[in-house]
C-alpha positions as CSV (number, residue, x, y, z in Angstrom):
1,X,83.2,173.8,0.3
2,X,83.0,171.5,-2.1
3,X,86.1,168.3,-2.1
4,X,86.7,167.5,-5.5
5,X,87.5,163.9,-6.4
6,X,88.2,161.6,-3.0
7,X,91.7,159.8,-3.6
8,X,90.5,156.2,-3.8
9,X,88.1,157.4,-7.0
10,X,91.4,159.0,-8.4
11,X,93.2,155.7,-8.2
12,X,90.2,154.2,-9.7
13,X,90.2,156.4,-12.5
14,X,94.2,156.0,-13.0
15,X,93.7,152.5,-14.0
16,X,90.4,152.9,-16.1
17,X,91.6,155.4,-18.3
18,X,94.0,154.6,-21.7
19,X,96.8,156.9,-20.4
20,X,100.0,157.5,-22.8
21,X,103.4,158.7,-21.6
22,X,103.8,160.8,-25.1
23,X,101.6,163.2,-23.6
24,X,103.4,164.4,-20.1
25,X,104.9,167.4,-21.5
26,X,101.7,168.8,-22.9
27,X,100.1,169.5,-19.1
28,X,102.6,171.7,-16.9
29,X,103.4,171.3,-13.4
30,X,100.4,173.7,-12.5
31,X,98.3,171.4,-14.4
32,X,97.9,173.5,-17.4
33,X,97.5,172.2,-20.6
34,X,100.5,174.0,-23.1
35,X,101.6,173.8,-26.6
36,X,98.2,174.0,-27.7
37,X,97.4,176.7,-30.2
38,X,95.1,177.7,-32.8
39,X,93.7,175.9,-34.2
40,X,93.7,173.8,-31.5
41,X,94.1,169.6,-32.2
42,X,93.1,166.7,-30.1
43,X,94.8,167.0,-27.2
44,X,96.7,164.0,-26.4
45,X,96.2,161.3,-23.6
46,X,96.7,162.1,-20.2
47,X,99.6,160.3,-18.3
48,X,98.5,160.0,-14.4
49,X,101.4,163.1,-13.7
50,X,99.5,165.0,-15.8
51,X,96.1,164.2,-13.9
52,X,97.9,164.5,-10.5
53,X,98.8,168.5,-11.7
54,X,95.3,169.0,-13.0
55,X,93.6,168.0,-10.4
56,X,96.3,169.8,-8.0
57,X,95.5,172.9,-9.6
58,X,91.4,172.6,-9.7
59,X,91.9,171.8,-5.7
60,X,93.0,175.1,-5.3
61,X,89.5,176.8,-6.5
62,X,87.5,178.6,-3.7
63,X,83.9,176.2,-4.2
64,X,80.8,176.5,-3.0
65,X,79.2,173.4,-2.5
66,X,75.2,173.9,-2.6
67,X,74.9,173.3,1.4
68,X,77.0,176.1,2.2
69,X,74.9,178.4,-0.4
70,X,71.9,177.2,1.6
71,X,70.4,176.6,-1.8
72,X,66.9,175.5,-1.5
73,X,65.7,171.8,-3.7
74,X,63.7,174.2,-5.9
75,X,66.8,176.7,-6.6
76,X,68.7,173.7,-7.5
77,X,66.2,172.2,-9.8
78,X,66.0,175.5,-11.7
79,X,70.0,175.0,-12.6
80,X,68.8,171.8,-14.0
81,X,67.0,170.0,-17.0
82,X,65.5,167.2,-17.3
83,X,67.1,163.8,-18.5
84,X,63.7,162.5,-21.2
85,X,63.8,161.9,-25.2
86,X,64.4,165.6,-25.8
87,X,67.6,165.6,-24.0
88,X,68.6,162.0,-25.7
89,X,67.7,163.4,-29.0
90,X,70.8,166.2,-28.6
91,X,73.3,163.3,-27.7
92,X,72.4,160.9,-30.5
93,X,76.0,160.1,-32.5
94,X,77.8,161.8,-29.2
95,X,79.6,158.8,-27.2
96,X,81.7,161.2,-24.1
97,X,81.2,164.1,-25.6
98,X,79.1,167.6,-24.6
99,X,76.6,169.0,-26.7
100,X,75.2,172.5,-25.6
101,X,71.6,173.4,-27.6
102,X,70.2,176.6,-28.4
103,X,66.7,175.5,-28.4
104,X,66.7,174.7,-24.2
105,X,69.8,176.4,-23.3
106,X,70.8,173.5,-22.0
107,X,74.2,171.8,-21.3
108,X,74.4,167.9,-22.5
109,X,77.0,164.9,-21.4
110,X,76.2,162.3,-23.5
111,X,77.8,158.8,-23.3
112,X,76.4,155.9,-26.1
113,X,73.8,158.3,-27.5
114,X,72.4,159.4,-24.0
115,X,72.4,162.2,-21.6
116,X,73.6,161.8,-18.2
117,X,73.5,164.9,-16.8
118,X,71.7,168.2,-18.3
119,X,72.1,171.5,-16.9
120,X,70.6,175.2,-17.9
121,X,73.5,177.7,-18.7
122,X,74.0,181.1,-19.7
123,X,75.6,182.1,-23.1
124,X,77.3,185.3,-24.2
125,X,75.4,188.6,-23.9
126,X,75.0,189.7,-27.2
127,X,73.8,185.5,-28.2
128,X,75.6,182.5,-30.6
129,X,77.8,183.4,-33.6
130,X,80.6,184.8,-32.7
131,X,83.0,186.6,-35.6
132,X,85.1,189.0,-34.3
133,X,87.0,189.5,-30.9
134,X,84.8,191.3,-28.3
135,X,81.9,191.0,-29.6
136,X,80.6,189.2,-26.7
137,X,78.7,186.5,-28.5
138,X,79.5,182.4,-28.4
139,X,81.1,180.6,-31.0
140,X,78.7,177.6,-33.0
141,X,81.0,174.5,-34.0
142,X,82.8,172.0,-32.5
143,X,85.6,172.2,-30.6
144,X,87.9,170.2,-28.3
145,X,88.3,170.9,-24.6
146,X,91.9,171.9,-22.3
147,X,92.1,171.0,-19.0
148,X,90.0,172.4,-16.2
149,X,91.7,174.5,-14.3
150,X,91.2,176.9,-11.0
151,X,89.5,180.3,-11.8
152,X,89.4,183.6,-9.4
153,X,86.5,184.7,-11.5
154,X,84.5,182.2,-12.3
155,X,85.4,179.0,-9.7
156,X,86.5,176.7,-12.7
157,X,86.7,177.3,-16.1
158,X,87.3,174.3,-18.8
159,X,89.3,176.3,-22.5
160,X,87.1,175.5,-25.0
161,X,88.7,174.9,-28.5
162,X,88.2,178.5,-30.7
163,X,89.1,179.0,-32.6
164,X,89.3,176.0,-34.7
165,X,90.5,175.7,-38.3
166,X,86.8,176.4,-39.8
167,X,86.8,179.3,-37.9
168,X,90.1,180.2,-39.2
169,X,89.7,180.1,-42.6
170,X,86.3,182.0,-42.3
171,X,88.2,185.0,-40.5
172,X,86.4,184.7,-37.0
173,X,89.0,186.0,-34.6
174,X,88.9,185.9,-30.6
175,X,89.8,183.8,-27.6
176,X,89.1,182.8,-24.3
177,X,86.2,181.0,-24.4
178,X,85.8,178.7,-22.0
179,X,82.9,176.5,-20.2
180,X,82.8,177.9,-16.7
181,X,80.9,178.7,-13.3
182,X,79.1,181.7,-12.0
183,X,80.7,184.8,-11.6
184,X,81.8,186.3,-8.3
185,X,82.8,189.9,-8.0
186,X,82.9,191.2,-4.4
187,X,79.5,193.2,-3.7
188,X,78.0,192.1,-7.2
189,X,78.4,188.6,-7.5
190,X,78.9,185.5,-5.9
191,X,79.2,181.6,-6.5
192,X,76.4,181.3,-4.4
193,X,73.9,184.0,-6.6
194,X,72.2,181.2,-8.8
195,X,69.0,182.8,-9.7
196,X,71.1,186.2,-10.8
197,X,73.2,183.5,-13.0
198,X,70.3,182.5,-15.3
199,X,68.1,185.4,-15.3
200,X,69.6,186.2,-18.9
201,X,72.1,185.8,-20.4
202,X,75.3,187.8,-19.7
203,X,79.3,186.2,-20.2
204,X,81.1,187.5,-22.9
205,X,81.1,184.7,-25.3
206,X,81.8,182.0,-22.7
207,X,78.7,178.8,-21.6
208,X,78.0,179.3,-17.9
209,X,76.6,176.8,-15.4
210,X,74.6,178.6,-12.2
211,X,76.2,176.0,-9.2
212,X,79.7,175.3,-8.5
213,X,78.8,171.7,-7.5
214,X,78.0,171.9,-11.6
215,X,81.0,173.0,-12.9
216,X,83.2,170.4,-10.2
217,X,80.9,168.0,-12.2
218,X,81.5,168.9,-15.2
219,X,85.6,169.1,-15.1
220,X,85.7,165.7,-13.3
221,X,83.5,164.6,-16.1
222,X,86.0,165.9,-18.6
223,X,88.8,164.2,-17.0
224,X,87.1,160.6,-17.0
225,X,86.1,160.9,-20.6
226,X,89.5,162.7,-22.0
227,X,89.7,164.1,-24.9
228,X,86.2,165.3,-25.0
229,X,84.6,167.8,-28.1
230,X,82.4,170.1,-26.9
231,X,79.5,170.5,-30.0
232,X,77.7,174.6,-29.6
233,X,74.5,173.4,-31.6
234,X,72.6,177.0,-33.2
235,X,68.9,175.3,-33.6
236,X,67.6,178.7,-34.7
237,X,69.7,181.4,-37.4
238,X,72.3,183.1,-34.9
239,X,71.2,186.6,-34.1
């Protein structure tokens, strides 16, 4: 199982990051971020209560780490991309922010106009440009992140910002889209089924990672670097 964030990094992390006590009542004491509605601002700092609950409730998550998958080094380079110019040309004019592209599929953290970590994903079913509710495709824009929190479904799952106000005022309805891991369903699914996660395409409107130990990654990431936009980049027209 995977332990996320040791408590000596925590402390660490408590006194690096520009906390503000304005912000306690905005995370509740299941470490879920409130008062936050369409069209969804800049959430405000993090005081360390507020991490304390967040991380309390992403503990709770059942994760596989990739030992206990018995995931081979080639399955777990398939979930990956590689860090080179391409995946520094997506993060140029991103400083702690994610970009996703259309072009590789690919999942970008970016820190000073560099990636630090790219991973492959899986997008909605139905592809980018999402307009109406249900219509299982995912949103192009940018948008700011909630808190990660514990998912039965999915491991983790990290709200993503949609609809925002240009999505708003363009008539786009929907919600629930999120960044999250790979499904598990009982006799389908599991956290553990990475090749199954990437082998098309298949959420309904939400960016999926193919590992758990990605999506713990990920959320710890979004933590450190709080508040973090999340850019959906459409490289191509949207189908």
């Amino acid at each position: 199982m995977i332990q996320l964030f040791p408590a000596a990094a925590l402390t660490m992390l408590l006194f690096i990051t520009p906390f503000g006590s304005h912000a306690a009542s905005r995370i509740d004491a299941n470490g879920i971020l409130t008062q936050w509605d369409q069209p969804f601002p800049q959430p405000t700092l993090l005081t360390t209560t507020d991490v304390t609950a967040i991380r309390g409730n992403m503990q709770k998550a059942a994760l596989e780490d990739d030992k206990s998958c018995r995931l081979s080094k080639k399955a777990i380079l398939q979930t990956e991309l590689p860090l080179n110019a391409q995946a520094d040309s997506f993060c140029i004019g991103h400083d702690r922010e994610i970009v996703w592209s259309e072009s590789t599929q690919g999942l970008y953290l970016c820190k000073q106009d560099r990636a630090v970590k790219a991973m492959r994903t899986s997008i909605g079913s139905n592809g980018l440009g999402k307009s109406i509710e249900g219509d299982r495709k995912t949103p192009i824009g940018s948008y700011w992140l909630g808190a990660p929190r514990k998912s039965d479904r999915y491991g983790l799952f990290i709200p993503v910002g949609y609809p925002n106000e240009v999505d708003l005022q363009a008539g786009r309805t929907g919600h629930s889209v999120g960044i999250h891991g790979p499904l598990r369903i009982p006799l389908f699914a599991s956290a553990c089924s990475v090749g199954s996660s990437l082998e098309k395409n298949w959420t309904a409107g939400c960016v999926a990672v193919a590992r758990d130990s990605q999506i713990a990654e990920v959320a710890e990431w979004v933590i450190e670097n709080w508040p973090v936009r999340f850019h959906i980049l459409a490289d191509k027209a949207a189908k």
